[in-house]
C-alpha positions, 0 to 999 in steps of 0.5 A, a space after each residue: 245464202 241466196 240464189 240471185 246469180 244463178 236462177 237454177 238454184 233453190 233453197 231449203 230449209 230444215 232443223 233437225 236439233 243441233 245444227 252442227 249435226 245438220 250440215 254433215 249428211 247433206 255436204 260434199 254431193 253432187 248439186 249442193 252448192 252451199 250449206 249454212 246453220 242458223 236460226 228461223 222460224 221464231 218472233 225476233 229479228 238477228 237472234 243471237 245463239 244465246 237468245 235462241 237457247 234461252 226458249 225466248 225467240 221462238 227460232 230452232 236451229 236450221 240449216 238452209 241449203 242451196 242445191 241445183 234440183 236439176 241434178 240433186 232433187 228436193 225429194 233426196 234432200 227429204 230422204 236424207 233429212 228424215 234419216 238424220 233425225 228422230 221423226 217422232 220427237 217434238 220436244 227436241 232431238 236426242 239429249 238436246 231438248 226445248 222449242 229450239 231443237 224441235 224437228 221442221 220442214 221450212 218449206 219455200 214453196 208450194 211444191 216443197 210443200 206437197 213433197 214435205 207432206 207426201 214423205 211425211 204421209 208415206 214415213 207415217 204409213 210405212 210402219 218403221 216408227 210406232 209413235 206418231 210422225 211429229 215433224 212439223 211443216 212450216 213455210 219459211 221464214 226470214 233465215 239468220 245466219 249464226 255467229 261464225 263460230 257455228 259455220 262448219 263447226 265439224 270442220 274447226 272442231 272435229 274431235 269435240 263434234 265427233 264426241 258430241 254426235 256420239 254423246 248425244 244419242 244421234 249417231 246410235 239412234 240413226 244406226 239402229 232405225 235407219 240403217 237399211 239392209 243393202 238390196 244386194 240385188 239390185 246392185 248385181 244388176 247394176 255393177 259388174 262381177 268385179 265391182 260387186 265382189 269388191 266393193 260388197 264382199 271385201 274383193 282385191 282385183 288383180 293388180 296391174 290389171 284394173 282401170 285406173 292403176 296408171 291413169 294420169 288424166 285430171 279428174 275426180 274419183 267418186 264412188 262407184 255405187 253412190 258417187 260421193 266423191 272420194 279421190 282426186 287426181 291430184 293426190 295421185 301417184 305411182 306406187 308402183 303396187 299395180 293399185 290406183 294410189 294417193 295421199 290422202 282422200 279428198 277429204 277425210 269425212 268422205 271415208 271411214 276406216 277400220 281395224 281389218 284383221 283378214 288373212 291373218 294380217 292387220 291392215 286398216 280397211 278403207 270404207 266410203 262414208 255415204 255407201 259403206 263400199 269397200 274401197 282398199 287399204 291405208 298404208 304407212 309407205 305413201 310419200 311425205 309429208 303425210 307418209 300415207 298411201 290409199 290403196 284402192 281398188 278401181 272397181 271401187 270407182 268410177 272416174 270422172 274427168 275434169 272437163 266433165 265435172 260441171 255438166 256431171 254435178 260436182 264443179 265445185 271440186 274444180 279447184 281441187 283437181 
């Protein structure tokens, strides 16, 4: 990946153990304009993933990314880094163990350098780890991208990558020292009553009387705490329920689902990913072919329309509104 036709655009580089587990965190936000899994930091030219595996290239595992700082900073790219890994283990990462695994800042410039250094610095100082931070940081070098078969593995496999991550360790370890309690208020200060009850408290806002229900405008529905991108405009419909409606979820990484069994009923609750707002429900009474209906509350959103999607950061969902 480079940044050639478009002089706003940077690059970074991280390995964080596999990289099949390394594009999810950092795809589908404002800025990013491209992720790639391959192979830097070693003594070979155009090492093979057998090669790298085999402890004889010196490469690890990486992910560069492309992304516009104007709209997503290189220090939020480091935030999201550190919390997709176990910063304290240099011999690998989870049950992937070996010089090919190891955790690394591939940093581009100097700028890069002293931001790597200075959240590394403050990880060490915070006490949320007793072992020492062992994430090295390093200037990058020549990036191989890796075989095909390696690109957006999540996407062409998405039961065997699901298996994996929990398999490995990754997805408990990461719930057990990242997953920080919300600062409930400092929401209050920044959504209204209604978004706050809904999207924190599990709250249905009153049909027909919400924002979005009718809407017909073109446009990207994101969500309304983080802006990770939930809905488009284009999956849309009328289900005459007094709810904004749709078909499906812009895609279906982007939300979670899970068993509800409130108000003595059984009803499958819709979550964001990134967030963990409380969004709606999914239903079997959409239309076909998929039969579906996200039934979402709009004080779970923020809308934004299509003419405004470039100056906001997502113009890469242009197509698919």
């Amino acid at each position: 990946m480079t940044t050639e036709n478009n002089d706003s655009l940077r690059l970074a580089t991280f390995a964080g153990g596999c990289f099949w587990c390394m594009v999810t965190p950092f795809e589908e936000l404002p800025g990013i304009h491209g992720i790639v899994s391959g192979y830097t930091g070693g003594h070979t030219v155009n090492p093979t993933y057998e090669e790298v595996c085999s402890e004889t290239t010196g490469h690890a595992e990486a992910v560069q990314i492309t992304y516009d700082p104007e709209i997503f900073p290189y220090g939020k790219l480091l935030d999201i880094f550190w919390r997709s890994v176990d910063p304290t283990d240099a011999g690998g990462q989870f049950h992937d163990r070996g010089s090919s695994y190891r955790p690394a800042i591939f940093y581009h410039n100097e700028e890069q350098r002293e931001e790597a250094q200075a959240a590394k610095d403050a990880l060490q100082s915070s006490g949320r780890f007793n072992a020492p931070i062992a994430v090295t940081i390093e200037p990058a070098d020549v990036f191989y991208p890796a075989e095909e078969y390696h690109q957006d593995y999540h996407q062409k496999n998405p039961l065997r990558y699901k298996y994996y991550r929990q398999g490995s360790g990754r997805d408990s370890f990461l719930q057990q020292h990242w997953n920080t309690p919300k600062d409930k208020e400092e929401l209050r200060k920044r959504l209204t009553p209604m978004q706050f009850e809904v999207t924190q408290n599990k709250g249905t806002e009153p049909p027909f009387r919400n924002e979005f229900y009718n809407n017909t405008e073109p446009g990207l529905y994101v969500d309304i705490v983080s802006g990770e991108p939930l809905f488009s405009s284009r999956d849309q419909f009328d289900a005459g329920c007094g709810w904004p409606s749709f078909s499906k979820p812009l895609h279906d990484r982007n939300v979670q689902e899970h068993q509800d069994f409130s108000h003595g009923m059984f009803r499958v609750e819709v979550r964001s990913r990134e967030a963990d707002s409380h969004l709606g429900h999914v239903f079997d009474d959409g239309p076909k072919p998929g039969g579906l209906r996200y039934c979402i509350n709009s004080a779970a959103l923020r809308f934004i329309p299509k003419s405004q999607l470039e100056q906001e950061g997502y113009g890469r969902y242009l197509s698919e509104i």
